[in-house]
PDB file of N, CA, C, O and CB in Angstrom:
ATOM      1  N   UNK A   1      74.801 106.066 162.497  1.00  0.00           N
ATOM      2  CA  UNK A   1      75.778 105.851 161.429  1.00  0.00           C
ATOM      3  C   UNK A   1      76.479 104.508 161.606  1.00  0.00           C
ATOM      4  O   UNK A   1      76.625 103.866 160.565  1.00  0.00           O
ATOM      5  CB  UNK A   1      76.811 106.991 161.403  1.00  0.00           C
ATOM      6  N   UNK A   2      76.896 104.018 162.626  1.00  0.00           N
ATOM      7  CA  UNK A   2      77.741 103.073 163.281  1.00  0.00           C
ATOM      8  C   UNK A   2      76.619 101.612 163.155  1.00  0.00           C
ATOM      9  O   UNK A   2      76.976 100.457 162.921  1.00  0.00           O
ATOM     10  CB  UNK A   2      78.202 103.693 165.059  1.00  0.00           C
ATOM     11  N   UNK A   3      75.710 101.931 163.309  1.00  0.00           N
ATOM     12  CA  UNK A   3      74.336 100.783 163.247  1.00  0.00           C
ATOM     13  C   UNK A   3      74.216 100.481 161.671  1.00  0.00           C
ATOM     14  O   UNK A   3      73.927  99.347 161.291  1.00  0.00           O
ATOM     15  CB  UNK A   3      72.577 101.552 163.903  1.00  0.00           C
ATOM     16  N   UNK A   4      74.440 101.496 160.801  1.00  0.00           N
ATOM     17  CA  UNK A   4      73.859 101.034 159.290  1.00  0.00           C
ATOM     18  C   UNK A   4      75.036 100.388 158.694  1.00  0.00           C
ATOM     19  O   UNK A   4      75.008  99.324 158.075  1.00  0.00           O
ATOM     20  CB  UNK A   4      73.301 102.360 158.220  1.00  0.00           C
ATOM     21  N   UNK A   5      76.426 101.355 159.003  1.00  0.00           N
ATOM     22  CA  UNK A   5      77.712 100.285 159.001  1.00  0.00           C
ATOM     23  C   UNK A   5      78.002  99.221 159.215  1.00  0.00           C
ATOM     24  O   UNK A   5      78.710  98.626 158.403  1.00  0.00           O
ATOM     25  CB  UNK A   5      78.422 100.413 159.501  1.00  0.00           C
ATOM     26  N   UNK A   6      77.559  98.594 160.389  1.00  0.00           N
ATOM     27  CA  UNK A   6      77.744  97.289 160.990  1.00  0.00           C
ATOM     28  C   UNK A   6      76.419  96.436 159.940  1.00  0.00           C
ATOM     29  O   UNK A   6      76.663  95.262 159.664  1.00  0.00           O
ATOM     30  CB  UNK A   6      77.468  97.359 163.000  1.00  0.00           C
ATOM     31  N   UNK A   7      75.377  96.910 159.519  1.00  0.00           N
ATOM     32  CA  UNK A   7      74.166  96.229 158.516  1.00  0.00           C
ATOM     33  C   UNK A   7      75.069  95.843 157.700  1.00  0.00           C
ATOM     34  O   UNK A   7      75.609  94.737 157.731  1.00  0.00           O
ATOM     35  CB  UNK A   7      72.891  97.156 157.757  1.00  0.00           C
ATOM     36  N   UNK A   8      75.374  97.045 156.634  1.00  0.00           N
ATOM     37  CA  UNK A   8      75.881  96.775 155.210  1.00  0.00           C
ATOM     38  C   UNK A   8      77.036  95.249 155.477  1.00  0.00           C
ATOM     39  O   UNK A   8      76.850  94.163 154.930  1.00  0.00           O
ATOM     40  CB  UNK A   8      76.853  98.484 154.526  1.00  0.00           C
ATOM     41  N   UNK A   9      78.086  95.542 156.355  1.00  0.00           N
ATOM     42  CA  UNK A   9      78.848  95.101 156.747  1.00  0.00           C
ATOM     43  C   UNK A   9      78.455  93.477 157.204  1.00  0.00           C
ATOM     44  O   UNK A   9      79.241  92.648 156.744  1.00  0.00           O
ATOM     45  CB  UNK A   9      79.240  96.021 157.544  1.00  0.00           C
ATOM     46  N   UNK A  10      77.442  92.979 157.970  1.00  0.00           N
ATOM     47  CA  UNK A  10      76.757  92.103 157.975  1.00  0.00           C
ATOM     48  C   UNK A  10      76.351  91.476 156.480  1.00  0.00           C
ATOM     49  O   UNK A  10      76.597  90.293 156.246  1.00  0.00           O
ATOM     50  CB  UNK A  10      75.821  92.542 158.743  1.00  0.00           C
ATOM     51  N   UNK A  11      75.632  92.444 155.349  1.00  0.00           N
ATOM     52  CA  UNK A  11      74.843  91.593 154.659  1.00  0.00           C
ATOM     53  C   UNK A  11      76.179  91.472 153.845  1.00  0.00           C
ATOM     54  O   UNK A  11      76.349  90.253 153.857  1.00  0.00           O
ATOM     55  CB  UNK A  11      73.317  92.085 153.990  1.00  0.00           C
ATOM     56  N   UNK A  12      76.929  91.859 153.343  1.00  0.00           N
ATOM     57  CA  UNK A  12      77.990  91.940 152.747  1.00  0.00           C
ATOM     58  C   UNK A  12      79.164  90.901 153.021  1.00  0.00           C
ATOM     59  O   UNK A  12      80.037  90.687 152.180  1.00  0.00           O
ATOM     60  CB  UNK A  12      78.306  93.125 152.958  1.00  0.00           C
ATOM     61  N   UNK A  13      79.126  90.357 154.096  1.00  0.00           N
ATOM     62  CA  UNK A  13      79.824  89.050 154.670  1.00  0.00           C
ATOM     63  C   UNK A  13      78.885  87.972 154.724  1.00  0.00           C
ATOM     64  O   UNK A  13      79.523  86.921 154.785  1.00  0.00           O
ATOM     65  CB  UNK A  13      80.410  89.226 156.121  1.00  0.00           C
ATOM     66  N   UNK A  14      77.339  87.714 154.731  1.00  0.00           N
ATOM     67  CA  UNK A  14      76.225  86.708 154.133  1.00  0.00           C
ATOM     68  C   UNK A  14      76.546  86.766 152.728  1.00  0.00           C
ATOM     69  O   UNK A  14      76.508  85.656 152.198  1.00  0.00           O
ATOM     70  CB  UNK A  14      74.575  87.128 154.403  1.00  0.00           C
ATOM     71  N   UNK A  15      76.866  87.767 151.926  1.00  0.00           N
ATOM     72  CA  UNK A  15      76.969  87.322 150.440  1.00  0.00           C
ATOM     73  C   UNK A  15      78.305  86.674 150.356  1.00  0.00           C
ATOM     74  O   UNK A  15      78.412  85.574 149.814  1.00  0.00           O
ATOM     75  CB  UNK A  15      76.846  88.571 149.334  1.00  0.00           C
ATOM     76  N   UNK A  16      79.571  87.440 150.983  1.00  0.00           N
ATOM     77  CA  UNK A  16      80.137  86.653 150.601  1.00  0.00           C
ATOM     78  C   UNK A  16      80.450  84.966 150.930  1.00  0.00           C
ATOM     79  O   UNK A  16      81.318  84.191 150.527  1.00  0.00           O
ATOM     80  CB  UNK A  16      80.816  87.296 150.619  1.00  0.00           C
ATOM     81  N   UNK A  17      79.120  84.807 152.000  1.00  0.00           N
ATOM     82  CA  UNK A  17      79.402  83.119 152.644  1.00  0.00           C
ATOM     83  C   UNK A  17      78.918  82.257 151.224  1.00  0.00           C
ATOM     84  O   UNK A  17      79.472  81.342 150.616  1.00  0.00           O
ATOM     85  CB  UNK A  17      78.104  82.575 154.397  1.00  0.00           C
ATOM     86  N   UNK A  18      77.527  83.043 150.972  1.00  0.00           N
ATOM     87  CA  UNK A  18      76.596  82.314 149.936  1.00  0.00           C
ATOM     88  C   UNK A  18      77.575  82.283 148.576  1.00  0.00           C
ATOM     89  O   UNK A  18      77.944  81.149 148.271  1.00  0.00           O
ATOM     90  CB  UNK A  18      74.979  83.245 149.651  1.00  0.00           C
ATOM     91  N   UNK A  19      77.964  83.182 147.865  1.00  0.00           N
ATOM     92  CA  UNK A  19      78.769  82.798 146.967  1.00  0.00           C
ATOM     93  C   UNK A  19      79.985  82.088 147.353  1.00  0.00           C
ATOM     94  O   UNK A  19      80.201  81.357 146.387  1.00  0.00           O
ATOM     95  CB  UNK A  19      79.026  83.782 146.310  1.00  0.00           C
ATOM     96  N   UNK A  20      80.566  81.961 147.902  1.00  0.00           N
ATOM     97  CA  UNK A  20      81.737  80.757 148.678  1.00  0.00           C
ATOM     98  C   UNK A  20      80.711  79.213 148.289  1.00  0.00           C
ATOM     99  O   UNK A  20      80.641  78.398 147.370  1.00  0.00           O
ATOM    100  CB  UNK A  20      81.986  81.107 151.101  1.00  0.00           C
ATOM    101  N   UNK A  21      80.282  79.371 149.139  1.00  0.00           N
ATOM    102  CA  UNK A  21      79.255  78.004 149.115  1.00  0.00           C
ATOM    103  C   UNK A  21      78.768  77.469 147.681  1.00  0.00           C
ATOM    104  O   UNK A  21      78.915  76.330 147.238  1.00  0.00           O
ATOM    105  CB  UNK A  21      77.799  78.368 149.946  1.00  0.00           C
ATOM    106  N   UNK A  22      78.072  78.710 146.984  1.00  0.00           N
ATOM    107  CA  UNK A  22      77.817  78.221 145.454  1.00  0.00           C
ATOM    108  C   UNK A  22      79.218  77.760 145.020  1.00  0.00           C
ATOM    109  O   UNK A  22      79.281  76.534 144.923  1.00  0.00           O
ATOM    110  CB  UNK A  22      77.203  79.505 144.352  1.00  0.00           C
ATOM    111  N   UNK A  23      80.439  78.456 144.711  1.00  0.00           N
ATOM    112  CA  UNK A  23      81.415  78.739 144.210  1.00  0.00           C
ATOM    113  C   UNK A  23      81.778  76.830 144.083  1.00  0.00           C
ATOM    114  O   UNK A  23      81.706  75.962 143.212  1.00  0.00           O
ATOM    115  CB  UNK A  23      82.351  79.966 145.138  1.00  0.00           C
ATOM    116  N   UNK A  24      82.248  76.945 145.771  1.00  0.00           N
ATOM    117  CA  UNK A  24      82.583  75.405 146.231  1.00  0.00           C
ATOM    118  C   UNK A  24      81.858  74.068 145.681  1.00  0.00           C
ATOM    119  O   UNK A  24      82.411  73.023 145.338  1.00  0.00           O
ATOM    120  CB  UNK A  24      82.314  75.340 147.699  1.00  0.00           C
ATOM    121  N   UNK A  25      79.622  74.559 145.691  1.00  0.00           N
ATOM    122  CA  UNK A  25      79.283  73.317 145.134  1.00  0.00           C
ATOM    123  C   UNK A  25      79.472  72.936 143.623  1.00  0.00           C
ATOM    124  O   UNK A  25      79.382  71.805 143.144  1.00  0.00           O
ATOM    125  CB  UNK A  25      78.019  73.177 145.422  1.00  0.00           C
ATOM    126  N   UNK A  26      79.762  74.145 142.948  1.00  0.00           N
ATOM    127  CA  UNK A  26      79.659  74.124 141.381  1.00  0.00           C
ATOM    128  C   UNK A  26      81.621  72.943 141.261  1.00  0.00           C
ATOM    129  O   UNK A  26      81.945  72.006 140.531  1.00  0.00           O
ATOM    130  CB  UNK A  26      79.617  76.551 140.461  1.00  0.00           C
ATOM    131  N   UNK A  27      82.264  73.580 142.203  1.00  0.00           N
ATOM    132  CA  UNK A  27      83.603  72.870 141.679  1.00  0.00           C
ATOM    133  C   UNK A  27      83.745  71.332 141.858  1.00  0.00           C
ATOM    134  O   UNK A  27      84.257  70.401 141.236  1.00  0.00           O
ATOM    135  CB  UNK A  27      84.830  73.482 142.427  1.00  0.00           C
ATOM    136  N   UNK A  28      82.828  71.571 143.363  1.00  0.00           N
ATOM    137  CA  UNK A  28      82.543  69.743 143.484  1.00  0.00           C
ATOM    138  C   UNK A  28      81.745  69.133 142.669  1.00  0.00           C
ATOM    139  O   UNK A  28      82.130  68.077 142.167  1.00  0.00           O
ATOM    140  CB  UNK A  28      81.902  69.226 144.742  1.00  0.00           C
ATOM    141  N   UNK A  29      80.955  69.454 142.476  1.00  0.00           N
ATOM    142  CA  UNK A  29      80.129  68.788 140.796  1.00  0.00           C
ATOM    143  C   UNK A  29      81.008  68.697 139.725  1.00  0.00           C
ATOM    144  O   UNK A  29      81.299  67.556 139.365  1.00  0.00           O
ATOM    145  CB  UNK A  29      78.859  69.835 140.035  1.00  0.00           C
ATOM    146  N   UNK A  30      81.621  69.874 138.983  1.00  0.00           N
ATOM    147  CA  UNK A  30      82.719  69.780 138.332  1.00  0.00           C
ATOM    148  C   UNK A  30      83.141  68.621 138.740  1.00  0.00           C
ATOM    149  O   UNK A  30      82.682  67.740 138.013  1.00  0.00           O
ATOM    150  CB  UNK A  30      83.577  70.775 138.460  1.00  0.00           C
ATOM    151  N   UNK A  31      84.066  68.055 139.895  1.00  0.00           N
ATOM    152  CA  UNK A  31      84.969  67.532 140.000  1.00  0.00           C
ATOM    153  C   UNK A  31      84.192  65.797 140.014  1.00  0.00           C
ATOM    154  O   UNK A  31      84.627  64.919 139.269  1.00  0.00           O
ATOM    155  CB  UNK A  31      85.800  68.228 141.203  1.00  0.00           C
ATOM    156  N   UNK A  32      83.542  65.663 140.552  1.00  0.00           N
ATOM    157  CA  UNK A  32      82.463  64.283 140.199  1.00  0.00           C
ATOM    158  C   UNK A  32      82.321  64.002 138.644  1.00  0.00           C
ATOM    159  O   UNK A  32      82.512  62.922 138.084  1.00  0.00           O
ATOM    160  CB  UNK A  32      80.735  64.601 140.777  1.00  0.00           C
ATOM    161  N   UNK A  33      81.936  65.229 138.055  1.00  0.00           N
ATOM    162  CA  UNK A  33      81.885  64.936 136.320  1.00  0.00           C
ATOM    163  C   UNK A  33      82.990  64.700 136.110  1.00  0.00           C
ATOM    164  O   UNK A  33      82.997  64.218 134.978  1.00  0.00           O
ATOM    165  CB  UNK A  33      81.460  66.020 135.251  1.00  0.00           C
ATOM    166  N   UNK A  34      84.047  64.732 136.513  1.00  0.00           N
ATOM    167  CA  UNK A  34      85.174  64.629 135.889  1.00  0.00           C
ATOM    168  C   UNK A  34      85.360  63.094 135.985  1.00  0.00           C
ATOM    169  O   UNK A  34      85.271  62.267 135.077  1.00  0.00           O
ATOM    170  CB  UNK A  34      86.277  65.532 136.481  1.00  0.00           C
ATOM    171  N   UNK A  35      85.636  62.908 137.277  1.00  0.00           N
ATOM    172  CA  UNK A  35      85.939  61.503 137.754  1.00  0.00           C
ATOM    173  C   UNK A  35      84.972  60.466 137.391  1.00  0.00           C
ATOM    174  O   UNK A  35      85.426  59.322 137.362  1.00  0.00           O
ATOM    175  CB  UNK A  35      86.048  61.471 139.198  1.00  0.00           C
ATOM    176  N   UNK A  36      83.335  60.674 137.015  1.00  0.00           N
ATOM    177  CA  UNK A  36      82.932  59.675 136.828  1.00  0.00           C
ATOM    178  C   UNK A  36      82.119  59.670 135.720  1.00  0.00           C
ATOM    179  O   UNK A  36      80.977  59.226 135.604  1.00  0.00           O
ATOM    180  CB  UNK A  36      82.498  59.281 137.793  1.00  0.00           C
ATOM    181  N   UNK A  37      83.101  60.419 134.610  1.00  0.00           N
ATOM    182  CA  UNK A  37      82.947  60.154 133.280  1.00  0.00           C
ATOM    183  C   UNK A  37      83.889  59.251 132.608  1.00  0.00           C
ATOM    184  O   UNK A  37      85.042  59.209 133.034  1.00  0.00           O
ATOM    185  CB  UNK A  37      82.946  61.281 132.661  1.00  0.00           C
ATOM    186  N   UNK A  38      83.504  58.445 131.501  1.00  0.00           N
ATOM    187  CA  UNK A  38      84.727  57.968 130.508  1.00  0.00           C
ATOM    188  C   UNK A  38      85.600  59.130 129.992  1.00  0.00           C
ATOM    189  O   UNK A  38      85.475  60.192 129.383  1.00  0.00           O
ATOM    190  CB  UNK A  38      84.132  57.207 129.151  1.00  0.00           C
ATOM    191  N   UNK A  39      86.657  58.280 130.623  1.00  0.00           N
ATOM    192  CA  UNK A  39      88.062  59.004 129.366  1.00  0.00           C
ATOM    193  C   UNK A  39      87.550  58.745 128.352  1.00  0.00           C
ATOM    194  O   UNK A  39      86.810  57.769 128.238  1.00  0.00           O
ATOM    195  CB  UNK A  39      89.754  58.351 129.196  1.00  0.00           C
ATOM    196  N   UNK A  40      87.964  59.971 126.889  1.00  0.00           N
ATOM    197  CA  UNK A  40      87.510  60.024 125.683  1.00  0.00           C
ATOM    198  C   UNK A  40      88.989  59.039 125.260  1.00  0.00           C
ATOM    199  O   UNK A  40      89.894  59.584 125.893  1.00  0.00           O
ATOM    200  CB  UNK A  40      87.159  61.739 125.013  1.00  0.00           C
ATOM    201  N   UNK A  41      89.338  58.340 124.797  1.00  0.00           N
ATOM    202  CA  UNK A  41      90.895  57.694 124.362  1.00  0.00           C
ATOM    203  C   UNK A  41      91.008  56.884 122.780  1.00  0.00           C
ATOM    204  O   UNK A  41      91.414  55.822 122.309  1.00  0.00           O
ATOM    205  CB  UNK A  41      91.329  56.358 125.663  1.00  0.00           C
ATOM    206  N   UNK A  42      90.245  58.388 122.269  1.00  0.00           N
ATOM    207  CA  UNK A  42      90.171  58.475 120.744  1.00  0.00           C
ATOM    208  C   UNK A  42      91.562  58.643 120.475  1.00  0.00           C
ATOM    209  O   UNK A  42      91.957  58.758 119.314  1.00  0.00           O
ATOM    210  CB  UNK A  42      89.240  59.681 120.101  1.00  0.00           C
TER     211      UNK A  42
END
């Protein structure tokens, strides 16, 4: 019981690294588009 606990528990802290990581590269891209686009100054 204590062995399949500690699994779930394992893969369940790998997901949450991998979505952290996506999370983080999507905002840094975001944040590059931001900065190295033209201001619109219609």
């Amino acid at each position: 019981m204590l062995k399949k606990l500690l699994i779930i528990v394992g893969v369940l802290g790998a997901a949450a690294l991998v979505a952290k990581k996506v999370k983080d590269s999507n905002d840094e891209r975001a944040l590059w588009h931001e900065a190295t686009t033209a201001p619109d100054l219609r």
